[in-house]
N, C-alpha and C positions, 0 to 999 in steps of 0.2 A: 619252183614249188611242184612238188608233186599231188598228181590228182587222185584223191585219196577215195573215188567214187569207181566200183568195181566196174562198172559198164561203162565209165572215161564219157560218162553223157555231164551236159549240164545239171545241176540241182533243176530241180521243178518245181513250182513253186504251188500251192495251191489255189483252185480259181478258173475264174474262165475268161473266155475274149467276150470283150462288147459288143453287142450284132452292132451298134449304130458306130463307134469311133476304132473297133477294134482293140483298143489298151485292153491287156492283161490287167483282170479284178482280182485284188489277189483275197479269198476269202478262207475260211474255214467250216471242219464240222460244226464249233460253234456257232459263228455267225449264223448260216444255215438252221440250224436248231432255234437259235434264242433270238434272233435279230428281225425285226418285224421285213427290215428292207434294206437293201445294197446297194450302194450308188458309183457309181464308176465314177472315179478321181477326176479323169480328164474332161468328159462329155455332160458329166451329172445328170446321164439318166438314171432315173430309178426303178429295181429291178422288187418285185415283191412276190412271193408264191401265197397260192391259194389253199389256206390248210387243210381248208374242209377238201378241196379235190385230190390233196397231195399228203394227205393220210395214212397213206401203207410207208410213201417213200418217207417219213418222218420218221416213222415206228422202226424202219429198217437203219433210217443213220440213227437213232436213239439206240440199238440195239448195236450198231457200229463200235458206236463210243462208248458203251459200256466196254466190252471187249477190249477197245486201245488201252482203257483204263488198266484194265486185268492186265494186259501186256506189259505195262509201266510197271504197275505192282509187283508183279512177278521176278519184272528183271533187278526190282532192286531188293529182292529176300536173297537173303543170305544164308538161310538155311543149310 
């Protein structure tokens, strides 16, 4: 099979490592945006932000994901 990824890296996946069990949380813009709280699969801890403190950073992935949207749109005119 050919690796059809230009940098011959692995896919990535999105997400972060657990500080307590290390497992890859695989999450998203959405989650992040809409999702009260995160829980790692393996350890079930739960992970939750502070919105009132993390205000700009919300406003900036809301402003993200607008943008991915336009890119999605965009790629599928046929103009």
């Amino acid at each position: 099979m050919i690796n059809q990824n230009p940098l011959h890296q692995p896919e990535h996946k999105n997400g972060f490592k657990c500080p307590k069990c290390e497992t890859h949380i695989e999450t998203s813009l959405q989650d992040l945006l809409y999702q009260a709280s995160i829980t790692c699969p393996k350890c079930l801890t739960n992970f939750s932000m502070d919105r009132e403190e993390s205000s700009k950073a919300i406003e900036l992935m809301q402003k993200l994901k607008v943008a991915l949207e336009n890119i999605d749109t965009a790629k599928k005119f046929k103009g």
